[in-house]
N, C-alpha and C positions, 0 to 999 in steps of 0.2 A: 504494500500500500504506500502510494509516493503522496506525501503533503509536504505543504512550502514551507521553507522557514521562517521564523519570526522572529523578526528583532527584538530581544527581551529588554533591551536596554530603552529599546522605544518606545516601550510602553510605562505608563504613570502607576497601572496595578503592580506591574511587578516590584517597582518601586515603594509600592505601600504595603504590599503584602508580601516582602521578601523572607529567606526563611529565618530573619534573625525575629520575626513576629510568630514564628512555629506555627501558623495558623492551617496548612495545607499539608495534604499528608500523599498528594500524588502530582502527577503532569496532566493536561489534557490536551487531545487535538481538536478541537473546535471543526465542528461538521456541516456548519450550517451552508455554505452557499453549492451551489448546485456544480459550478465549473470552479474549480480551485484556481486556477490559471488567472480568472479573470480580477480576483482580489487577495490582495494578501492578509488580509484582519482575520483568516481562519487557519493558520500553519498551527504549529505544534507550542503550546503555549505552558512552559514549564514556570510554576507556579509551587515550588516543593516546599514542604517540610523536611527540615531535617536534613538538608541536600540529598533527597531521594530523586530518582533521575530513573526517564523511561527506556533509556537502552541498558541502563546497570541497576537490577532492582537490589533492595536491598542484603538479600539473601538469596543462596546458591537456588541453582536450579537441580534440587536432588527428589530422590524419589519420594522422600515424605513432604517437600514443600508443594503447596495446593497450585503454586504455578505450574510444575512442571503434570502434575496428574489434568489442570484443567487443561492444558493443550492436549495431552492425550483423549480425554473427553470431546474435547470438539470436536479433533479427529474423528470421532468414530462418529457422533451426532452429524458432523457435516457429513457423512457417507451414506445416510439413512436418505431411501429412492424420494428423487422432486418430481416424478411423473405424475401425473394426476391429484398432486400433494393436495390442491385447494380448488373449491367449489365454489361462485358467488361471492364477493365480500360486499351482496348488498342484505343491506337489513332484516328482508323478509325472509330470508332461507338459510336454515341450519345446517349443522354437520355435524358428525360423531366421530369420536377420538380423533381431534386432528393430529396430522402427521407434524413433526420438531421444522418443518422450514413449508411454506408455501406460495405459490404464483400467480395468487389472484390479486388483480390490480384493485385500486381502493379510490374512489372519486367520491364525489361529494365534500360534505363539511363532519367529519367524526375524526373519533385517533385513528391517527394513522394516517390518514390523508395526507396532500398536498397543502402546504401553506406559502403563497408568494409574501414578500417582506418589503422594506425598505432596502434591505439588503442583498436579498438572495431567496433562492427556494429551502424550507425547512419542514419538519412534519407537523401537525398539528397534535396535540397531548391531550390529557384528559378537559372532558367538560364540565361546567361551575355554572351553580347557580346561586344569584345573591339574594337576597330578605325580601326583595321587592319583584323577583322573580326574571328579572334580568339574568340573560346566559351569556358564556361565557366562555372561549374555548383555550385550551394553554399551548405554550411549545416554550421551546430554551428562552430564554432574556437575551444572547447575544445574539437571539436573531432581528434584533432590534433595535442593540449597544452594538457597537463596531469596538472591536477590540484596543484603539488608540484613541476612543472618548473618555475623557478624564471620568464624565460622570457616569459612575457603576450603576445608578439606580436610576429611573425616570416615572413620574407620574404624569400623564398626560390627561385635560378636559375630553368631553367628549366630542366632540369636533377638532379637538386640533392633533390626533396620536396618527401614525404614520398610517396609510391604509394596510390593509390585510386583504388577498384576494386566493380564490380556492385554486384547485389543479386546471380548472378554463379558463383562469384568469380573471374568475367577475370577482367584483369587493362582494367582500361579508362580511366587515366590520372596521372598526380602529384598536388599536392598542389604546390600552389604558394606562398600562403598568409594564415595567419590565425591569429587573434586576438582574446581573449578572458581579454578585461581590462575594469571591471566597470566603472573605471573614463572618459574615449571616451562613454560617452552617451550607458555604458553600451553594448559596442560592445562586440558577442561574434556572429562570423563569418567568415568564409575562402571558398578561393573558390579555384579549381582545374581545371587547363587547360587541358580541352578533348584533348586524341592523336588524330592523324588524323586519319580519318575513323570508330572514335567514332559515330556511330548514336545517335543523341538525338533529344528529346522532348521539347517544351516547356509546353505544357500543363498538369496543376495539375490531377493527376489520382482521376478518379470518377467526380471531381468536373468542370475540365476546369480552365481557367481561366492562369495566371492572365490578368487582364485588365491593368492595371493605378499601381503605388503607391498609396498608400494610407499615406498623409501627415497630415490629418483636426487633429485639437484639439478638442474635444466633450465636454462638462460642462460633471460635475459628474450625473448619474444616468439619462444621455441617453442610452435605451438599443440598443444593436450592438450583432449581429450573426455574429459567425467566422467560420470559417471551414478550416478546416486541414486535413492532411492527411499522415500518417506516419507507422513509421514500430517496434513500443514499443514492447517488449516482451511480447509472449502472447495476448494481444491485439491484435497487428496486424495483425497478425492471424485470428481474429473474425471479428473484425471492425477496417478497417485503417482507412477509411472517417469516420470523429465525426464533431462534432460541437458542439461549445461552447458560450458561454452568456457571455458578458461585460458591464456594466454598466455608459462608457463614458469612453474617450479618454485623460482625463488632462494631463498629462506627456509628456512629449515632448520627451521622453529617451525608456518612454517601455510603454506597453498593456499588460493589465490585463482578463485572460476572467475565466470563470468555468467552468471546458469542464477536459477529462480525458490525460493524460499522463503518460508512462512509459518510463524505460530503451530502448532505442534505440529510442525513437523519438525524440534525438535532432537533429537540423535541419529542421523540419519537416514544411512546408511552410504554415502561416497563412493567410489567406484573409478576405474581408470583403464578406455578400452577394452578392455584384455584383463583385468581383472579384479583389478588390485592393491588391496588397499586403502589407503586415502589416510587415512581420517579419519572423523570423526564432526562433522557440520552443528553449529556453535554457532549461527550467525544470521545477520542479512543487512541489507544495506543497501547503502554505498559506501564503499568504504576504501581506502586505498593503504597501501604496504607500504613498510619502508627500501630494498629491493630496486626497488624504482618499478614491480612487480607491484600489480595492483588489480582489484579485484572487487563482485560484489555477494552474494554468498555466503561465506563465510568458514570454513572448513576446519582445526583445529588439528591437526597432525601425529600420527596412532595411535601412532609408538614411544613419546612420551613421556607421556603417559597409561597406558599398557601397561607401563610401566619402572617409572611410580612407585606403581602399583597391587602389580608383583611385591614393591616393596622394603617395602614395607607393609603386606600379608599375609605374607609370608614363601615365597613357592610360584613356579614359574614358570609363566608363561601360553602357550601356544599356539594361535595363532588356528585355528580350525574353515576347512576349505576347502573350495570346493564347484565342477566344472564349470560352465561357463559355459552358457547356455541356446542352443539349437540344434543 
């Protein structure tokens, strides 16, 4: 997987969040725009704790560390047959045991979907709805903040947040909110108020779901299936539904799994097997954690995004849930 590099010196976050603040416990590759070539605010954006660094993780790659077993796992999960993997990813029509990867394309306004930006193309994340019944749909915060905007957080009126428009191109709303600042429990997330007469979904395409948040803490080296489903370049094209492999939940901030990502799946909505939601995809690469959890995907925790969005419009948010598919 080739992404650009990034000036770390050029950027104002790295500078405020560098690791003599211990605040970050991995790198990320920022996935948001569709052609990489055409901007550089999405390369590999190392942000560590600890001087942890995504080509030298912390600790060996031996047979009892959960790195070197998750690649073995993907291995074999990425071997599992994509012929006829996925059926429909429209609303009306189920499936039973779906297969770990699928090829059905995802259009409309739900997760998973296409979301155009100010920036780039990005997926769209779970759906919110606030006290007055206003909805809402999420995806990453830097698909909104450009990685050399001083300012990590933005609160926008309703008429003035950048447009948002779906995989045909039409608006479906503005941004309201977006954050992208390690130091908030590593928030990177914004959500955008549907116009009216937006039709949306709540249900993950392919997959279904979500059920529940998903809040539990896991000791190291419980394994956990995740599944996503997103619109990376290229990829997404083949296989949006994947699944990825995690080896415990320690972190209180972010989740870690082994599972694939590109350009334009950030946003891209994580869950557990039965449906929880985890999080919203910031990017991928290799990273380890203080927790000695490690990944190549990188997951920041949905309550706090979600928490600092309610304290900042003033409203509370509740996630949209949707049965699980089959």
């Amino acid at each position: 997987m080739a992404h650009a590099n990034y000036d770390q010196s050029a950027d104002p976050r790295r500078r405020r969040y560098g690791s003599d603040r211990n605040h970050l416990a991995r790198s990320a590759t920022r996935c948001a725009v569709e052609d990489p070539s055409s901007r550089d605010d999405y390369g590999s954006i190392p942000e560590l704790r600890n001087g942890a660094s995504l080509a030298a993780p912390k600790h060996a790659l031996t047979a009892r560390n959960p790195l070197a077993v998750g690649l073995l796992v993907l291995v074999i999960v990425m071997a599992a047959p994509l012929a006829d993997a996925a059926p429909s990813c429209s609303s009306s029509e189920s499936q039973s045991d779906p297969l770990p990867f699928g090829s059905a394309p995802c259009s409309g306004v739900r997760p998973g979907a296409r979301i155009g930006t100010n920036l780039g193309g990005c997926t769209i994340g779970f759906l919110f709805r606030d006290t007055a019944g206003t909805r809402y749909v999420s995806t990453a915060g830097h698909c909104f903040i450009a990685a050399r905007d001083p300012e990590t957080e933005k609160v926008w009126t309703a008429n003035d947040g950048p447009v948002a428009s779906d995989s045909e191109n039409r608006r479906i709303g503005r941004a309201v909110f977006a954050i992208d600042d390690p130091a908030v429990g590593g928030s990177d997330f914004a959500l955008v108020r549907l116009d009216p007469g937006v039709q949306a979904h709540a249900s993950v395409c392919y997959w279904g779901g979500p059920t529940d948040h998903y809040t539990a803490l896991e000791p190291l080296g419980s394994m956990q299936q995740y599944r996503y489903f997103g619109q990376g370049a290229g990829i997404g094209e083949v296989t949006p539904a994947r699944t990825g492999v995690g080896f415990g939940t320690p972190d209180p901030d972010w989740v870690f799994a082994y599972g694939i990502s590109f350009f334009g799946d950030s946003g891209s909505p994580v869950m557990t097997e039965d449906g929880r939601a985890v999080g919203l995809i910031k990017g991928g690469g290799l990273g380890t954690g203080e927790s000695r959890d490690s990944g190549t995907i990188f997951v920041p925790r949905l309550h706090h995004g979600v928490a600092r969005a309610q304290q900042m419009l003033g409203t509370t948010l509740t996630l949209e849930t949707a049965p699980l598919a089959g």
